[in-house]
N, C-alpha and C positions, 0 to 999 in steps of 0.2 A: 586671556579671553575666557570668558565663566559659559557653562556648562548649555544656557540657554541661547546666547550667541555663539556658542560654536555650531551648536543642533543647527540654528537658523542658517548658516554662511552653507554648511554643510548641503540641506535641504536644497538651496537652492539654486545650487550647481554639483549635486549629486554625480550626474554622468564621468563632468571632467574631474570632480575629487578623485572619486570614488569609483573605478569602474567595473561594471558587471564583470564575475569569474564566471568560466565555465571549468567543466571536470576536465581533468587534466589528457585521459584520455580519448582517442578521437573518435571511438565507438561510442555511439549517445544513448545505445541498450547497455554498455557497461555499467554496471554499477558501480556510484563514484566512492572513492577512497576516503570513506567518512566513518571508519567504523572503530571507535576510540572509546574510552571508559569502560564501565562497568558490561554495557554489554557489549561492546567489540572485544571485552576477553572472556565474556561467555561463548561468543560465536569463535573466537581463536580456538578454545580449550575444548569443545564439543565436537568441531570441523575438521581439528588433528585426529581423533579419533574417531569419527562417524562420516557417510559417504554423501554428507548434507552440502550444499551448498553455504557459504560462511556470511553470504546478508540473506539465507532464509531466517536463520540462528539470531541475527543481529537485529532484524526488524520483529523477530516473534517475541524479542526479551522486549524490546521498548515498550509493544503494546502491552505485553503482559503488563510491564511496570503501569505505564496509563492507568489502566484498571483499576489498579490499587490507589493510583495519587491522585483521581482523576476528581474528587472534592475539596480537596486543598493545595491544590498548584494552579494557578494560574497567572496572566501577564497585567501588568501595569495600565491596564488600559478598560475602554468604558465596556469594550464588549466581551473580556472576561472569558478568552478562549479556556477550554477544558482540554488535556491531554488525551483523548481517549481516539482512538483508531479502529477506520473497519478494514481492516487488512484480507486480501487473497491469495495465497502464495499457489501459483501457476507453473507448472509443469507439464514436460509432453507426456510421459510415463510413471509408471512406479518408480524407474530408476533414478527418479530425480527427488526421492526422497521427503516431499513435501508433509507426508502426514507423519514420521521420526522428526521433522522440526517443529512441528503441532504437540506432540507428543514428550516431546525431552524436553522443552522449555518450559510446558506449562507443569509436567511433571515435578523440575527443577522447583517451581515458586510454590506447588502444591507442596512439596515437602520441606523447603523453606519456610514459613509464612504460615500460621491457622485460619489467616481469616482470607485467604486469596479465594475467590469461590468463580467456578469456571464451569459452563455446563455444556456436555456434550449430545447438543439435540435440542429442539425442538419443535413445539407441535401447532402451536397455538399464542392466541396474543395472552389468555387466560392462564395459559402452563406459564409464559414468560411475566405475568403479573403474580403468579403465585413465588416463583423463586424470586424477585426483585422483592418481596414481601420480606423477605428472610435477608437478603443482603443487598442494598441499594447501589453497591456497586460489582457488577455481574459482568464475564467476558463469555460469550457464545462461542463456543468451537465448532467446526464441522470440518471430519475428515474429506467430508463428499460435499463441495458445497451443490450441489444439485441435490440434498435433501432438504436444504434450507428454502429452496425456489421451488421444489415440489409442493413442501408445507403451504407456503403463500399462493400456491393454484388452488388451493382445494374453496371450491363455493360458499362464499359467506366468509372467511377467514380474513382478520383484519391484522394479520401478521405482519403482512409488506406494509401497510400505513403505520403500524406502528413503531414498526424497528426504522420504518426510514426518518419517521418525525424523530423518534430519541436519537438518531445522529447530531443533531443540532441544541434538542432540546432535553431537559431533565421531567419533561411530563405529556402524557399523551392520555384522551379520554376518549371511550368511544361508550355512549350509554342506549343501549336498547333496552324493548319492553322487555327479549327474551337473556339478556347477560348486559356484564359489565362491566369494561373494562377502564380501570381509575387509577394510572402512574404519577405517582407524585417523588419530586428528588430520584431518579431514576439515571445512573449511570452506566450507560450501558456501552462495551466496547464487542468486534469482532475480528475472531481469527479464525478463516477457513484455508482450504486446499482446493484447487480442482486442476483438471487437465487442461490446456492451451483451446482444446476442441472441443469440450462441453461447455466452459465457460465462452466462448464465441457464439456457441450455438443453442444455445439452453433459454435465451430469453425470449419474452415476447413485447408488447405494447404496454402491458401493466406497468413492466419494470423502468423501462425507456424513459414510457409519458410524465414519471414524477420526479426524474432525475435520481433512480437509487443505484445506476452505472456510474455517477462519478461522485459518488458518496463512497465508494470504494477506492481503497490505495491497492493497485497493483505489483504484484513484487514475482515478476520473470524467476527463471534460473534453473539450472540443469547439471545434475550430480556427477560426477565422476569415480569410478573404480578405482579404489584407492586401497582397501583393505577387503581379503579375502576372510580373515576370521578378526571382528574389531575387538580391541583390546579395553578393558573397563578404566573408567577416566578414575585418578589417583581419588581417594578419601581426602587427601592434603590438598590436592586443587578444586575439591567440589568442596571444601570449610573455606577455601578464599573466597571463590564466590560466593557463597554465602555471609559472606563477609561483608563482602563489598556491599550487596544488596541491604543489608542491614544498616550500613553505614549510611546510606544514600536515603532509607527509610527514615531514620534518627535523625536527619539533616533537614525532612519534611515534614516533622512530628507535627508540628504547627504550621495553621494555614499561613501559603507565602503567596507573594504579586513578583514577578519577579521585574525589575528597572529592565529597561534597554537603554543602551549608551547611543550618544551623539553618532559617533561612525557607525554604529550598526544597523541604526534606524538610516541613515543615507543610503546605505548599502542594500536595506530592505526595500525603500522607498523608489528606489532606478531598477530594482526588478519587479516589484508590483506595478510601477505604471507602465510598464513596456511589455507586462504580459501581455498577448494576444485573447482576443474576447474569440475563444471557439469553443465547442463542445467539448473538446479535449481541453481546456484549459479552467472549466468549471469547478469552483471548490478546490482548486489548488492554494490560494490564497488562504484559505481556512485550515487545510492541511500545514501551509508551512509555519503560522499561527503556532499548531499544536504541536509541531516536531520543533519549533524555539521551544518549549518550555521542558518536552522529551532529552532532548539533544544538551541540554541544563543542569536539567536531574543527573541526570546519566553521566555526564562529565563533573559534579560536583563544584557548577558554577556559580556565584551569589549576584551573578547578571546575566543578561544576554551579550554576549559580546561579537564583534566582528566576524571571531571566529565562529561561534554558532551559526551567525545568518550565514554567513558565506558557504557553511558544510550545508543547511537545510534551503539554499538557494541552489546547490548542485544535484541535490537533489530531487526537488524539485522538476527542475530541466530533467532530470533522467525519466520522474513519472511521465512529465508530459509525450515525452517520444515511445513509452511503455503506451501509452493510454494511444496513441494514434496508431499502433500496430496491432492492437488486443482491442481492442473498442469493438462492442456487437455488432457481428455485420446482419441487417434487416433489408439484405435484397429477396430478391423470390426468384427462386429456383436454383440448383446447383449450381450451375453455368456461371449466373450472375454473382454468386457469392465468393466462387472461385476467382472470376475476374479482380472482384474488389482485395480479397487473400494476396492475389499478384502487385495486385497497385500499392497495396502496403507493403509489401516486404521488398520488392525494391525501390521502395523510397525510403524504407527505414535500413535497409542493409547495404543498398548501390548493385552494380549489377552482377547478378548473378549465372554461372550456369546453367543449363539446362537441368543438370539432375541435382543440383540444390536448390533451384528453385519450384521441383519437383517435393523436395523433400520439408522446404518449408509451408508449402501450403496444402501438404499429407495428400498430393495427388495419387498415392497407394492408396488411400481410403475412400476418394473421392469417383477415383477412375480414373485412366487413363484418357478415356475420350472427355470425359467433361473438361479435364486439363486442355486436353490439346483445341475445343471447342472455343476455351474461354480464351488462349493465346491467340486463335484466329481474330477474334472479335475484337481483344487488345488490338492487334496488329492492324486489321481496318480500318477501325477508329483513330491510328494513328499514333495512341498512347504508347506502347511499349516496342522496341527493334530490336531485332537481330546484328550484332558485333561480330560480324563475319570473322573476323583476325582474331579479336581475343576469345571468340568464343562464349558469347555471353550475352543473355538478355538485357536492356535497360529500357529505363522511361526515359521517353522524348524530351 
């Protein structure tokens, strides 16, 4: 059977060929076991010695890489996804290490690479038109990403229209009598940090109303004590990787499309049309788009293949249960927001304790009584009980 009827038989019974994976473990905040090539042994090599979480490390090299490839890699197809990522890596504290994976990866491509160019900050659509002047392919860091949301409050700043339009697009104009702003081939990627709590709470209507919440990839995760004084990673392991990255550069020198095979496209086809039309599930299709062509690169593949889809279809599934537990909550007033805090994390964790589910929705920060106000109101309304035997709150 040739290449074009097998795609067809394929397609059209996708479910029973082909059927949907999920990640193997049965935590759906887990993140799945997809961290291979060049940079899952950047996240291996940096993680053994640094108190980082190992897919902060693993998702901060891809985008980094995007960045770079993100005008000569794309897929076989009319709409010509681009690799490029706005990534948030989320944590409850400092402990969790998020701005050292900000920091040692882009560090890593900074001293690898002369033309990698990454800017820490900005102010304006006018300051981000002046460095894309200089290098049209540009990655925004922010340790704090609430400096990034402050910038776009400030009156008149056409910051948040702009960065949200170059998510998708390579040009944004915005022309007044008094400036003006004229992005042409404009590749722009992001990788910030924030807390679990400012990120939940930091937004307002602006942000919401153009959809630049799920133009964001969220990526969880919490550090552990591991080294009391860390140990400097070998000369000999930081030239492999550098290696590697070179190699994978050299492999891109020239622009590529890259084919999808018969079984992959199946395999992609029964999870795209069974995705769920929610808020949470916005722009994941476009994301998993650009993590085929990442996940490619990065494994040094000259297709897409079954495997590809099938790690960036687990992946996938992992954002969407990220994205309904972290999604901005827009109720009014503590009480309310708290109650919604509740409703998520035992529907995304099952049921919990009393004093974890204290702990996951920082009723230390909140108060004690607003906790205990918003459980009454649960409890009324019927949503959430008491597991008198096991000890432990669930949803109805």
């Amino acid at each position: 059977m040739d290449d074009f009827n097998l795609r067809e038989t394929l397609l059209a019974d996708s479910k029973k060929v082909i059927p949907f994976t999920k990640p193997g473990d049965p935590d759906p905040l887990a993140f799945p076991e997809i961290m291979t090539g060049a940079a899952g042994e950047f996240a291996e090599v940096y993680s053994a010695a640094l108190e980082v979480p190992m897919h902060f490390l693993y998702i901060s090299y891809l985008t980094c890489l995007g960045s770079i490839i993100a005008h000569k890699v794309t897929l076989n197809s009319e709409i010509a996804p681009q690799p490029r990522l706005f990534v948030v890596l989320l944590g409850e504290s400092a402990d969790d290490r998020k701005s050292t994976a900000l920091n040692k990866t882009t560090g890593f491509f900074r001293d690898t690479l002369t033309d990698f160019q990454a800017c820490w900050g900005i102010g304006s659509a006018e300051g981000l038109q002046k460095l894309m002047e200089q290098s049209q392919n540009l990655l925004l860091c922010f340790d704090e990403f609430k400096q990034f949301i402050s910038k776009c409050r400030i009156d008149g700043s056409v910051l948040l229209p702009c960065v949200n339009t170059l998510f998708e697009s390579n040009r944004y104009q915005n022309i007044t009598s008094k400036s003006e702003v004229n992005l042409e081939r404009a590749y722009l990627s992001m990788l910030a940090a924030s807390t679990v709590q400012t990120y939940e709470r930091t937004w307002d209507s602006s942000f919401t109303d153009i959809g630049f919440n799920n133009r964001l990839f969220l990526v969880p995760g919490s550090g552990e004590k591991k080294f009391s004084f860390p140990k400097k990673i070998s000369f000999e392991d930081k030239a492999k990787l550098r290696d590697r990255l070179g190699a994978i550069l050299r492999a891109v020198a020239e622009e590529t499309e890259f084919d999808i095979t018969p079984e992959a496209e199946a395999l992609y086809h029964n999870w795209y049309m069974s995705l769920e039309r929610t808020i949470h599930a916005k722009r994941l299709d476009t994301y998993s788009l650009r993590f085929m062509i990442l996940l490619a690169v990065n494994e040094r593949r000259g297709r897409i293949d079954r495997d590809i889809v099938d790690k960036v279809v687990q992946l996938m599934d992992w954002q969407l249960e990220v994205r309904r537990l972290h999604d901005p909550i827009d109720a009014d007033g503590q009480a309310a927001k708290t109650e919604e805090k509740i409703r998520r994390t035992l529907r995304a964790k099952g049921p919990l304790t009393d004093r974890d589910l204290k702990r996951h929705v920082h009723a230390d920060r909140t108060g004690l009584w607003i906790y205990q106000t918003a459980i009454r109101n649960l409890q009324a309304a019927r949503e959430i009980r008491w597991m008198k035997v096991e000890k432990q709150w669930q949803l109805f």
